[in-house]
N, C-alpha and C positions, 0 to 999 in steps of 0.2 A: 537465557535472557536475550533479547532483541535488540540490536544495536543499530544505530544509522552508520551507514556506509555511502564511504566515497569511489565512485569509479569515473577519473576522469573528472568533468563539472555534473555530472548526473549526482544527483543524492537523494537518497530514500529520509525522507522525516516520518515522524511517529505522529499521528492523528488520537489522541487520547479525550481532548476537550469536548463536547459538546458543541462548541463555538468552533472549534478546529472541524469539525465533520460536517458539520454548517457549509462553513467554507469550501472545502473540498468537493460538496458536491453541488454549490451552485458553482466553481469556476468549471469544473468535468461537468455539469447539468447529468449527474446521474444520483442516484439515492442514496448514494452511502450513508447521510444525516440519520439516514432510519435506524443506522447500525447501534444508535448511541447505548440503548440500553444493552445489546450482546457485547458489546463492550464493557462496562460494567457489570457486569454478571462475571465475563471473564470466559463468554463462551469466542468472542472473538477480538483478533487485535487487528488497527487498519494502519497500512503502511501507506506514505503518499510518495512515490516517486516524482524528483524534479528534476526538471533541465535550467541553470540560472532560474530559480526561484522559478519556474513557468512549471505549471500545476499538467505532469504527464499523466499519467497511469496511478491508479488504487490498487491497493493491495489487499486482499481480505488473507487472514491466515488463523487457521486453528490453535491458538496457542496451546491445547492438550496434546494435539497430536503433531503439531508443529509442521504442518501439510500448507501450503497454501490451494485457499479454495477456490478462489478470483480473482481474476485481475482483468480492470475498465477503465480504459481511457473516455474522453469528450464522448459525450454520448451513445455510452456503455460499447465504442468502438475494443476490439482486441488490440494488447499490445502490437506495435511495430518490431521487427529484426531486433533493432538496435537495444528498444525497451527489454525484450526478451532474454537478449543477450546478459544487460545490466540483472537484471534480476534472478537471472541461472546464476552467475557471479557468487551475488548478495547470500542467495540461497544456500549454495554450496559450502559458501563459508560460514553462514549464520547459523540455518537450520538445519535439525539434526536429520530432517527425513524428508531431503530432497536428493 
């Protein structure tokens, strides 16, 4: 199971709403919104990494095979060092096959 994790003030929240993936990809302007139905299927779960509530990086992750498959900051830019850093972190501790 997927937990939100604290490193420092960065924190990963869980994007599951409709209205939540909404959000997340008009404040990044990148598509996540589309994800809505592999998310209810249950072929994908979307993490949103924040800095003080400031909308970083998405997260896509394969919840079968618990892989992540993406991850897109502000238009569809690659994580930074730091984001990377946070989410090796996250990963190692959360996910079984990273």
């Amino acid at each position: 199971m997927l937990r939100p994790f604290r490193a420092k003030k960065l924190v990963q929240l869980f994007c599951v709403a409709p209205e939540d993936l909404y959000k997340e990809g008009k404040n990044l302007n990148h598509c996540v919104n589309t994800y809505a139905n592999k998310c209810f299927e249950g072929s994908s779960t979307i993490v949103s990494l924040r800095y003080n509530d400031k909308y970083r990086v998405t997260i896509e992750i394969n919840p079968r095979t618990m892989y992540i498959v993406q991850v897109k900051g502000r238009f569809n830019r690659q994580a930074n060092s730091q984001e990377q850093r946070v989410i090796s972190q996250w990963a190692k501790k959360f996910l079984m096959n990273f």
